[in-house]
C-alpha positions, 0 to 999 in steps of 0.5 A, spaced: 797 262 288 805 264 285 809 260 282 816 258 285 823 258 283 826 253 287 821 246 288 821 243 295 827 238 296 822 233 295 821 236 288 829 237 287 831 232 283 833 232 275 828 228 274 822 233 276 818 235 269 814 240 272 813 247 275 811 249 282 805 253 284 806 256 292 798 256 295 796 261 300 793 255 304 795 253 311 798 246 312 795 244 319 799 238 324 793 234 327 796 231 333 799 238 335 792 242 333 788 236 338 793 237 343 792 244 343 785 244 343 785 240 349 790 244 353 785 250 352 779 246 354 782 242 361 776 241 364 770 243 360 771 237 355 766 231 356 767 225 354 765 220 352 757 223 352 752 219 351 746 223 348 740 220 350 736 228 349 736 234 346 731 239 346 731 246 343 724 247 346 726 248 353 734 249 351 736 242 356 741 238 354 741 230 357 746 225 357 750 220 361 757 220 363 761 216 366 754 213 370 752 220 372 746 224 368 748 230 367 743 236 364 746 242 361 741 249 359 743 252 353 743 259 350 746 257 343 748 249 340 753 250 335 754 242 332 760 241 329 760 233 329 762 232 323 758 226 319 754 226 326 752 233 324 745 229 320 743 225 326 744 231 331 740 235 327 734 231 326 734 230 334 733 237 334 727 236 329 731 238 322 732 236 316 739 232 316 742 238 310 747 233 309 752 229 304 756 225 305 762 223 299 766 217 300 774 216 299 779 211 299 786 213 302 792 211 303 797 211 307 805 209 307 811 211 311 818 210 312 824 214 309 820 219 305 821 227 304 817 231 307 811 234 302 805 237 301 802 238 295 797 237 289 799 233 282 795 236 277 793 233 271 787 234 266 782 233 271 779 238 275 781 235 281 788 234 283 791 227 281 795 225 287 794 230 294 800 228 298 800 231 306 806 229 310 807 228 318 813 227 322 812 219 326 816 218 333 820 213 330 823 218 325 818 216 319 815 220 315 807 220 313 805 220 306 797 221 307 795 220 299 789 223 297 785 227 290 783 222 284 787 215 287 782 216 293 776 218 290 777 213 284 778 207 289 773 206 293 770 200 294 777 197 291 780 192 295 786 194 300 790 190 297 789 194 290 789 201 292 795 200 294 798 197 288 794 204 285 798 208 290 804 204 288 804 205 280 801 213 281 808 215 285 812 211 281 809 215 275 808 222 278 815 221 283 819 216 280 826 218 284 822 216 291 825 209 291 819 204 295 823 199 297 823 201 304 815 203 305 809 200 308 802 201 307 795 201 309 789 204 307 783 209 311 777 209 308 773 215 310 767 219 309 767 227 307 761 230 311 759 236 308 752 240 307 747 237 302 749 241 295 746 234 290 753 231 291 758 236 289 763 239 292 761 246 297 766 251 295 766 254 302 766 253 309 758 252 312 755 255 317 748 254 317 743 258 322 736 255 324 734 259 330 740 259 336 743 252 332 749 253 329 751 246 324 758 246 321 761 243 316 768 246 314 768 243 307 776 241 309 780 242 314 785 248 311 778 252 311 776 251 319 780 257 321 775 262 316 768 257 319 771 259 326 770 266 324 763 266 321 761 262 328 765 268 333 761 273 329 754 270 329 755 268 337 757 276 338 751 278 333 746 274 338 749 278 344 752 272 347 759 273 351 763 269 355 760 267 362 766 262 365 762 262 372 756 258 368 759 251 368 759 252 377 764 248 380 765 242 375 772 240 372 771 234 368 778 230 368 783 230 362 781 227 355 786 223 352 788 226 344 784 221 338 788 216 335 790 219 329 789 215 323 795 212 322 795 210 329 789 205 327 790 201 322 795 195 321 801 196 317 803 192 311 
């Protein structure tokens, strides 16, 4: 972390009173990450699947899809389900291992800067996390996290809102609101059991040939990706594209993001 000179043009104002510090952390563009994981997966990615077993004894798979019973043997599984990690892992005979931390997020657009940034106050946690995206329609995305979410759940969305509201125009009071929209996403943080606080690094825990992921956030997904590549290299497992014989499954359309979901107001 290093302060800088110059803010972003978000930031650029006379009214800013503050200082900005850069992060040596990536900013990752969902939409543009999932459609690339799905190029590089054309034809393996099986979807929707229902899992009716997994048995780690015989190291076989069962499931349904698309009306065809379909049994996969396996050498290493590696669940990377997020909060469905807890179910998984007790199919498999172990203990869930798992937390969940609720939030309360709130989403606006339409003629905003681009900004990605933590609002730091007293608090040890950032005040107002701000993520941005680009829209089709020449909107901008701000994502709003940090203590506005983590002090909103169980709020009604219409009171969030309003929260969201009063913290910009406490925190950046030169972004004029008139024009935005708003919604809230409540959502679930899955991580590993650790007496509900925070992890304060990515997860991988190793229970014979399972490996369970939690990267803690997505800026730490690219570090969990090495630990897991590692300890498959360690376990002598290499790459045998002729395992999956002749199955091509069709394309898997990209998730909804959550902006994509919600109804705007």
């Amino acid at each position: 972390m290093h302060r800088v000179d110059r803010p972003p043009e978000a930031l650029d104002t006379p009214d800013f009173d503050g200082q900005v510090y850069r992060l040596d952390e990536p900013v990752l563009d969902v939409p543009r990450l999932q459609q690339l994981l799905l190029r590089q997966t054309a034809g393996r990615v099986i979807a929707p699947l229902r899992l009716d077993a997994l048995d780690n004894t015989a190291r076989q798979l069962h499931g349904e899809w698309r009306g065809r019973m379909l049994r996969f043997d396996f050498e290493q599984v590696i669940l990377a389900a997020g909060k469905g990690n807890g179910a998984l892992r007790e199919m498999l005979g172990l203990a869930a291992n798992m937390q969940l931390r609720p939030l309360n997020m709130v989403m606006t657009r339409g003629p905003l800067p681009a900004l990605h940034a933590h609002c730091l106050g007293v608090s040890a946690n950032p005040r107002l996390t701000i993520t941005s995206y680009p829209l089709a329609d020449g909107e901008t995305l701000w994502y709003l996290g940090g203590q506005l979410a983590e002090e909103g759940v169980g709020l009604s969305d219409a009171t969030q809102i309003e929260n969201a509201r009063e913290a910009l125009a406490e925190l950046l009071p030169w972004i004029d609101q008139k024009a935005l929209r708003w919604a809230c996403w409540p959502v679930d943080r899955a991580e590993v059991a650790n007496q509900g606080r925070r992890p304060d690094h990515p997860t991988l825990l190793r229970d014979g040939d399972i490996h369970t992921l939690w990267p803690t956030k997505l800026a730490f997904a690219p570090l969990l990706a090495d630990h897991l590549l590692r300890a498959i290299r360690d376990a002598g497992i290499q790459p045998r594209p002729e395992a999956a014989g002749d199955f091509s499954a069709p394309p898997t359309a990209r998730a909804a993001t959550p902006w994509e979901r919600v109804t705007w107001c």
